[in-house]
C-alpha positions in Angstrom: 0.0 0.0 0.0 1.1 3.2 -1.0 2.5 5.3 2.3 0.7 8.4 2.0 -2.7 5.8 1.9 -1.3 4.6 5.1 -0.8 8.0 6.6 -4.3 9.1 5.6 -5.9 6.0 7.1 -4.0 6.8 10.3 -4.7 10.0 10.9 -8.5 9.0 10.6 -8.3 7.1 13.0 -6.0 9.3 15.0 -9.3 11.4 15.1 -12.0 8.6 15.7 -10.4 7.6 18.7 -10.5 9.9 21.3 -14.7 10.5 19.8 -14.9 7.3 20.7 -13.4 7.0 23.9 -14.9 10.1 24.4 -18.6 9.1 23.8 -18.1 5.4 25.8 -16.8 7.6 28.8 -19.8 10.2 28.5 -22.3 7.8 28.4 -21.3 4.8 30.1 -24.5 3.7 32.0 -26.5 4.1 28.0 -23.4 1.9 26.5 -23.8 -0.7 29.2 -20.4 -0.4 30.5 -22.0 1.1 33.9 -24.2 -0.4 36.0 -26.3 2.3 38.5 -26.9 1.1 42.1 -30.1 2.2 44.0 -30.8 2.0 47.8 -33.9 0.8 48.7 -35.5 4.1 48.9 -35.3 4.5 44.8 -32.1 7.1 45.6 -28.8 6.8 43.3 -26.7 5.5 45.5 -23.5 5.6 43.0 -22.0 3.3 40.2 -20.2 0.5 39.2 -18.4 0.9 36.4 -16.2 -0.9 34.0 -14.0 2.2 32.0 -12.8 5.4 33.6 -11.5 8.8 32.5 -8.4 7.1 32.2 -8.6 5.2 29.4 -10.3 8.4 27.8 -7.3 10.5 28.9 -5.3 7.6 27.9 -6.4 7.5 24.6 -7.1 11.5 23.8 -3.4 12.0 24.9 -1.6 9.4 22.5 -4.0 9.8 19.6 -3.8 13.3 19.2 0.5 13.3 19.3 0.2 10.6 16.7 -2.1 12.9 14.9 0.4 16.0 15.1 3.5 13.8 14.0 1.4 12.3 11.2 0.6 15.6 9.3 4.0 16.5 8.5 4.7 13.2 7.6 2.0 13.3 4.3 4.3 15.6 3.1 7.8 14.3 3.2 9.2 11.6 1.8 8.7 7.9 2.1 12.1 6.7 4.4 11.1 9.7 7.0 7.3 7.8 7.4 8.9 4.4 7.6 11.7 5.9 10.3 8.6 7.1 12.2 6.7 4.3 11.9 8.9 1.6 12.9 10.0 3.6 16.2 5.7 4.2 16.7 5.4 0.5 16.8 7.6 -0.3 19.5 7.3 2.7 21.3 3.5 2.4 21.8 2.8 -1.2 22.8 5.4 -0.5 25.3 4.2 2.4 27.0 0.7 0.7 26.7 2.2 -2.1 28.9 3.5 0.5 31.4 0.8 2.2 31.5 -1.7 -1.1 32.1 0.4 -1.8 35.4 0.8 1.2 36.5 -1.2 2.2 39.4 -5.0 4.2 38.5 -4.7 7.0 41.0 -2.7 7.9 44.3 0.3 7.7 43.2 0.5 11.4 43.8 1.9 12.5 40.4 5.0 13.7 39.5 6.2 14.3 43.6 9.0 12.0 44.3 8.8 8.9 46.5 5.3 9.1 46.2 5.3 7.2 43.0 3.4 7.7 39.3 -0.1 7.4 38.5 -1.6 6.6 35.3 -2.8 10.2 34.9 0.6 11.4 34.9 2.8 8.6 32.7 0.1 9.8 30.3 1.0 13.0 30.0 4.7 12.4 30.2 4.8 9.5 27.7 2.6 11.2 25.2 5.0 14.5 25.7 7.7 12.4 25.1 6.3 10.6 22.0 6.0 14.1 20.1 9.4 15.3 21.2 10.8 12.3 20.2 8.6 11.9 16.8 9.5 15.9 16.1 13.7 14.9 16.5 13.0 11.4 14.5 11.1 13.1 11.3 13.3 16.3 11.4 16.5 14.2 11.9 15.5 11.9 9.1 14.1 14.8 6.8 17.2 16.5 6.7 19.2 13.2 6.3 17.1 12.4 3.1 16.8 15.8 1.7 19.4 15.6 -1.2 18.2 11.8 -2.0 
C-alpha cells in the first residue's frame, strides 16, 4: 500500500479515537459499560463501572500526538514515514504495557517517593512521544533531503 494511503488512514483514525473514547466515557450507563446502584429508597446510590477517564485521557493523549506527528509526515518523503513508523510500533505497545500496570490513582503524580499514576505517565509519555517523533522526522528529513 502506498505510504501516503497509510498515513491518511491513520490520521483518521488518530481522530476517531478519542470521539470514541470520548462518547463510551460520557455515556457509560447508556453503552452498558456502567451499571447504576439504588438503595432501597429508589435514591442513586453511586455506580459500578467498567472504564474510567483514564482510558479516555489515555487514549485522547496518544492519539492526538500521533495525529500531530502524522501531518507533516504526508508531506515528506517515504524513508522519514517508515523511520517514524517503525519507532511508533515499539514505542506504543510498550508504553501501553506500562501504563496497564501502572497504578490508577494515588500515586501522587510527579512528587518524588510518592510514585506515578496513570494520569501522569500519560502525559509524560505522550510528551515524550512528540518530542521524540519531532527529532526522529526532522533528523531523518534532513538526512534524506538531497536523495
Amino acid at each position: 500500500m502506498n505510504y501516503k494511503k497509510q498515513v491518511k488512514i491513520s490520521l483518521l483514525i488518530s481522530v476517531f479515537i478519542p470521539v470514541i473514547a470520548f462518547v463510551i466515557t460520557s455515556f457509560p450507563t447508556e453503552i452498558g459499560f456502567c451499571r447504576n446502584i439504588y438503595a432501597n429508597s429508589g435514591y442513586l446510590m453511586g455506580s459500578n463501572c467498567l472504564v474510567g477517564m483514564n482510558i479516555f485521557s489515555i487514549l485522547f493523549f496518544f492519539s492526538s500526538t500521533t495525529f500531530f506527528s502524522l501531518i507533516p509526515l504526508y508531506f515528506l518523503k517515504e524513508g522519514v514515514y517508515l523511520s517514524w513508523k517503525k519507532f511508533a510500533l515499539w514505542y506504543i505497545p510498550i508504553v501501553a504495557i506500562i501504563l496497564l500496570i501502572s497504578p490508577q490513582s494515588g500515586g501522587g503524580g510527579f512528587n518524588p517517593g510518592y510514585g506515578f499514576d496513570q494520569e501522569s505517565l500519560t502525559f509524560f509519555f505522550s510528551g515524550l512521544f512528540a518530542v521524540i517523533s519531532l527529532i526522529l522526522i526532522t533528523y531523518k528529513s534532513i538526512k534524506l533531503r538531497g536523495k
